[in-house]
C-alpha positions, -999 to 999 in steps of 0.1 A, spaced: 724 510 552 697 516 525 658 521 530 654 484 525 680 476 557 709 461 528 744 475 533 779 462 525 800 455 549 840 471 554 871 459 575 893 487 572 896 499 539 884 460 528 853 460 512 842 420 522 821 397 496 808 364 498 827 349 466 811 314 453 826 288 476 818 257 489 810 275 519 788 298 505 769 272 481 739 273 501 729 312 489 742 312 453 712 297 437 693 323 456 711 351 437 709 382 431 671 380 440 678 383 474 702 395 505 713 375 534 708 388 565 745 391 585 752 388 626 779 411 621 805 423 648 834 449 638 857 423 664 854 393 643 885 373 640 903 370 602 908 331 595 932 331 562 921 361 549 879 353 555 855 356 582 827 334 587 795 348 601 762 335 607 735 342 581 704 337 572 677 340 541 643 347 567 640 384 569 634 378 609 658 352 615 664 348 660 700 346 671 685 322 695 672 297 666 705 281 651 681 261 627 680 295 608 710 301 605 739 292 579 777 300 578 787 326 553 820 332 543 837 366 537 864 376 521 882 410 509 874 416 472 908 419 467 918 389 478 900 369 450 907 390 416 893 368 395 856 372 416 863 409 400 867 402 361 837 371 365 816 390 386 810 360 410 809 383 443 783 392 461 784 423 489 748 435 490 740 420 526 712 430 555 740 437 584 724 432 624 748 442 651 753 416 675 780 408 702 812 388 694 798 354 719 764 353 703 780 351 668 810 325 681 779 308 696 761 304 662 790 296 648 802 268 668 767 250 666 766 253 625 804 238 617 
């Protein structure tokens, strides 16, 4: 984490991006000027090779409001070399810790 609460965030030696999808289409207009904040929880389940996570773009967002919150998807950098070469990832994310239910929560609600 950096003074301004942005971090990247790692699964084993994976370095995971949000790489324009469909899925992430709701943030890419909004790049690079700013970061998502990410319900992050080190026991999220891999779905072919991505996680999804709850996100948000309000710098306050309530795990208890699913209104302000949008699916993000996350892969490994690796998986998706051609996000490399065009520089279409984006890993600069404001991480908050929360429990594997609350996230599976969110998520349910937002498919």
């Amino acid at each position: 984490m950096t003074e301004d609460h942005s971090g990247i965030l790692l699964r084993g030696n994976d370095l995971l991006v949000a790489h324009r999808s469909q899925a992430n289409a709701w943030l890419t207009d909004k790049l690079p000027a700013t970061r998502p904040l990410v319900l992050w929880s080190e026991k999220l389940p891999l779905t072919n090779g991505k996680i999804l996570v709850p996100a948000s773009l309000a710098p306050n967002a309530d795990p208890a409001r699913p209104d302000q919150w949008q699916l993000l998807e996350l892969a490994p950098l690796r998986v998706q070399p051609a996000a490399r070469e065009s520089q279409t990832a984006w890993f600069s994310f404001q991480p908050r810790h929360a429990e594997p239910e609350q996230i599976a929560a969110l998520l349910a609600i937002r498919r």
